[in-house]
C-alpha positions as CSV (number, residue, x, y, z in Angstrom):
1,X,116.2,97.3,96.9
2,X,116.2,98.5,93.5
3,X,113.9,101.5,92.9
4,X,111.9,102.4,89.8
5,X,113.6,105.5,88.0
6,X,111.3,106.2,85.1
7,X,113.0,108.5,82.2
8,X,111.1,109.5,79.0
9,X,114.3,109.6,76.6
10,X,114.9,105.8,77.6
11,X,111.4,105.1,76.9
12,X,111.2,106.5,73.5
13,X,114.7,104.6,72.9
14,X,113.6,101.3,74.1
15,X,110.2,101.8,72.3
16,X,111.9,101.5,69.1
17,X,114.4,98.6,69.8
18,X,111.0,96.8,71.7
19,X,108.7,97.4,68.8
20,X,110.9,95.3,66.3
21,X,112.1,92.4,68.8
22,X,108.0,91.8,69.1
23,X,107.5,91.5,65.7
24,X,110.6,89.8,65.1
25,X,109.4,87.3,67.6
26,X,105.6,86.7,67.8
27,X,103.3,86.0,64.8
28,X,100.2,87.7,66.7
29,X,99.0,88.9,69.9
30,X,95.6,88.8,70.7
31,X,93.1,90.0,73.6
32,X,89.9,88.9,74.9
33,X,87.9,90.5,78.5
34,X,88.7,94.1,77.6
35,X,84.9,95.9,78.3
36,X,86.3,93.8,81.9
37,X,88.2,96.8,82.2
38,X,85.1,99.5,82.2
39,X,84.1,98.3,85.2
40,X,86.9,99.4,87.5
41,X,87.0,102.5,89.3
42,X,88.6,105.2,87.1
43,X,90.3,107.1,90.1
44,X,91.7,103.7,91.8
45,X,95.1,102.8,91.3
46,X,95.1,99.3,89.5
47,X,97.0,95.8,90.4
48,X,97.0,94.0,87.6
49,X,98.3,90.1,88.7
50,X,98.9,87.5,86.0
51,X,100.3,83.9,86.0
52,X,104.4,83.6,84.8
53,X,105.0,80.8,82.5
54,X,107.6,82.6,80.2
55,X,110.3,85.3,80.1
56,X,108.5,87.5,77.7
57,X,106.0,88.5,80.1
58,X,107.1,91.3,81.5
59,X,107.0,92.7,77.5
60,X,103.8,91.6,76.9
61,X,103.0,93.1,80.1
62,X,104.5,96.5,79.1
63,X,102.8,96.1,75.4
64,X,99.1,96.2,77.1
65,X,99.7,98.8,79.9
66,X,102.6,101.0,78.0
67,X,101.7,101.2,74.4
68,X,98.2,99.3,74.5
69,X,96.6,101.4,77.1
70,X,99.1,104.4,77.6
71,X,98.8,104.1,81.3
72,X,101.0,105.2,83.8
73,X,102.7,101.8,84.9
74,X,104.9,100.0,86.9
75,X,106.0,96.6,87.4
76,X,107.6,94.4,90.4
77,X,110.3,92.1,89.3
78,X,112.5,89.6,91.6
79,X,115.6,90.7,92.5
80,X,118.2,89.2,90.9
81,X,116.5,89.1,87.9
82,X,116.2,93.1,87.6
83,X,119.7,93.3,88.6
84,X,120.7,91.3,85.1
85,X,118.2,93.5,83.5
86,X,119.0,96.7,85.7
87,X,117.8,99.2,82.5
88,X,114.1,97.8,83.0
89,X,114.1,100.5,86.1
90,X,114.3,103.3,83.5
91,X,110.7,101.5,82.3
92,X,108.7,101.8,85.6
93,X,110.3,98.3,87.1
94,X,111.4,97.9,90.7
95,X,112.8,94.7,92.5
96,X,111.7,92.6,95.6
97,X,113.5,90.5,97.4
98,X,111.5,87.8,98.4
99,X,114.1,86.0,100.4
100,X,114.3,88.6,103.0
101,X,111.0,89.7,105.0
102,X,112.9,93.0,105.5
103,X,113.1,93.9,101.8
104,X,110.3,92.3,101.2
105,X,108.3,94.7,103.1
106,X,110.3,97.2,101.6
107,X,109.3,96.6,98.5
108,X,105.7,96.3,99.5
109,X,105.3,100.1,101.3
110,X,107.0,101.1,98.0
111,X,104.8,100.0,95.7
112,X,102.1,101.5,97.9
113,X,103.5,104.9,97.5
114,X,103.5,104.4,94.3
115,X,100.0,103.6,93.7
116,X,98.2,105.6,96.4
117,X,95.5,108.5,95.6
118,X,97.1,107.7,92.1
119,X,95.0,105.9,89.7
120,X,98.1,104.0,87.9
121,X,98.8,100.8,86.8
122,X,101.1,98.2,88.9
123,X,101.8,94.5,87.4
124,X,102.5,91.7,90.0
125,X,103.9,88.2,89.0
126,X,102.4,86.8,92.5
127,X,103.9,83.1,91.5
128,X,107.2,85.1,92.5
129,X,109.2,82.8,89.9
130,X,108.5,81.0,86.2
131,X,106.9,77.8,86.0
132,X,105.4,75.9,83.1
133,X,101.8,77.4,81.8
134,X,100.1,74.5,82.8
135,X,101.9,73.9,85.7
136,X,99.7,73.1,88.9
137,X,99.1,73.4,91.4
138,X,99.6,77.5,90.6
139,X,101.8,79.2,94.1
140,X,100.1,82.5,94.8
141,X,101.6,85.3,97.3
142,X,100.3,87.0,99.8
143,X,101.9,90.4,98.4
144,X,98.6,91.8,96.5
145,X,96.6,90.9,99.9
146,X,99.3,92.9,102.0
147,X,99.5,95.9,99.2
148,X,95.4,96.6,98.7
149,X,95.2,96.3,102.4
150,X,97.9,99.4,102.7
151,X,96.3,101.1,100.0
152,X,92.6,101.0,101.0
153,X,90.9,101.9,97.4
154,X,92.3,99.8,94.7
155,X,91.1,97.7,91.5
156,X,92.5,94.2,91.4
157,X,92.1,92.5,88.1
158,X,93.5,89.0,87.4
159,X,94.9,88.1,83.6
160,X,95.9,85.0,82.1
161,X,98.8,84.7,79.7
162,X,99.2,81.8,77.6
163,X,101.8,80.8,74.4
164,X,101.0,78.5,71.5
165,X,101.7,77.7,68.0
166,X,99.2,77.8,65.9
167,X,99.5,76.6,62.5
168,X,102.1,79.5,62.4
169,X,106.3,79.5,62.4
170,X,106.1,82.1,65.1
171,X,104.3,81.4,68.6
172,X,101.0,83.6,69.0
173,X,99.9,85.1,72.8
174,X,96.4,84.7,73.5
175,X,95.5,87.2,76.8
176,X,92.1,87.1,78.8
177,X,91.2,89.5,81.3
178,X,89.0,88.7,84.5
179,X,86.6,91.0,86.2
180,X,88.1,93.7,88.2
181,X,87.3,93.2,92.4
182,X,86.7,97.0,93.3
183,X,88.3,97.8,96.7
184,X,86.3,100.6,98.3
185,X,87.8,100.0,101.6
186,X,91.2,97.9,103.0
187,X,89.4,96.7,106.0
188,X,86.8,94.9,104.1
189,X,89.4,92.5,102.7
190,X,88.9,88.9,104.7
191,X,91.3,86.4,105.8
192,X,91.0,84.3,102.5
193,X,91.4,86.7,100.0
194,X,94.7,85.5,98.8
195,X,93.2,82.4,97.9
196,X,90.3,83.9,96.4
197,X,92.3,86.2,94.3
198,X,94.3,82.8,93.7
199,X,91.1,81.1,92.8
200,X,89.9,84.4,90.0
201,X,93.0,83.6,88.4
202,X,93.0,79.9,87.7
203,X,89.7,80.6,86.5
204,X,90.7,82.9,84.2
205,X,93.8,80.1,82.7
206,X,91.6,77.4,82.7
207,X,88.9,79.3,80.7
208,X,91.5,80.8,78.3
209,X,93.5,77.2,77.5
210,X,89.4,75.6,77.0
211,X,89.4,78.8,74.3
212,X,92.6,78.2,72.7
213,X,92.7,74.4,72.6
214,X,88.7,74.5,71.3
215,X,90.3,77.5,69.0
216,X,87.3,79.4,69.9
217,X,88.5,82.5,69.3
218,X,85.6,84.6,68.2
219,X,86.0,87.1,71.0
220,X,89.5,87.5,70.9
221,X,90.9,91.2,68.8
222,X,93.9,91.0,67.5
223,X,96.5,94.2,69.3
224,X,99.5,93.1,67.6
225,X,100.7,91.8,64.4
226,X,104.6,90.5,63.8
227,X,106.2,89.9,60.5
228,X,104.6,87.5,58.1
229,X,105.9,83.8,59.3
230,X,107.9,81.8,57.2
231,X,105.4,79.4,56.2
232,X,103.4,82.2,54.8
233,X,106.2,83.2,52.3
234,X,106.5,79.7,51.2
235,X,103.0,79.6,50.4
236,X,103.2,82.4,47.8
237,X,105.7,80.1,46.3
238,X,103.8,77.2,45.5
């Protein structure tokens, strides 16, 4: 297992380099279900699952917790894919190996550590690999289930990630946030609850591609602005 190994100079280093590579890539980011977020507990720690359609999402996910939010966060990342990417530990990220039920477990206790009598911030990818946004049917992991079980008070909060062009050179993220399940109590979670946390989810996707594709974005707020696209330049030529 590879362990989270947070360090303050790296963040202010990768801040920099991670600030420009946004806005070198991304035309917009933009955010809707945020007052969501006011009714959580305050002095719960916070497991914040999303669907993984693209390899940006760990950034995007870093943007809303990291410099969005300025939470304390972590994030769980497969194996062999924080071993290419081993710096990310430096950032709050630590690996699980889904392939073994040792490490697995492993890697569940020690995100409970983590996030017990704490009230920080913990992404979870519970697909456990990339597929295509509108992939279905949507694979969802038993790990959150396990981890707010161990924990006992907890805030679980779905959020749905999705990437499109919109009249724009550069792609735009659109980001919705669900309501928060408030866990007062790990014995109260039933037998179904990974499928019901699977169920908040695809809610959440299906409502935000209806938004986008309807371009009904009058609730969204803009967090995040990249350079100027291309086609705008060209514009101001003509």
């Amino acid at each position: 297992m590879i362990y989270a190994r947070k360090s303050g100079v790296f963040k202010r280093l990768f801040g920099i380099y991670y600030s420009r590579l946004l806005k070198r890539h991304f035309y917009r980011i933009h955010l809707t279900g945020e007052n969501s977020l006011s009714t959580r507990n305050p002095d719960y720690p916070t497991i914040l699952y999303a669907n993984h359609s693209n390899w940006w999402d760990g950034f995007i996910a870093y943007f809303l917790t990291s410099k969005l939010w300025n939470c304390d966060d972590y994030l769980m990342m497969d194996i062999e894919q924080l071993k290419r990417y081993s710096a990310f530990k430096y950032l709050g990220v630590f690996s699980i190996e889904r392939a073994s039920a040792n490490e697995t477990l492993k890697s569940i206790n020690y995100a409970v550590s983590l996030l017990k009598n704490t009230n920080r911030y913990l992404w979870i990818f519970p697909q456990g690999k990339m597929e295509v946004q509108d992939f279905r049917p949507i694979e969802f992991l038993s790990g959150i289930t396990k981890i707010a079980e161990k924990i006992g008070r907890v805030n679980l909060i779905p959020i749905a990630f999705r990437y499109e062009y919109i009249m724009e050179q550069r792609p735009e993220v659109f980001i919705k946030i669900g309501e928060p399940d408030v866990i007062n109590n790990g014995q109260e979670i039933k037998k179904d609850f990974t499928n019901y946390l699977k169920g908040k989810l695809i809610t959440e996707l299906h409502a935000l591609r209806e938004s986008v594709q309807n371009k009904n974005f009058l609730s969204f707020r803009t967090v995040f602005r990249g350079k100027e696209s291309r086609n705008k330049a060209l514009d101001k030529m003509n």
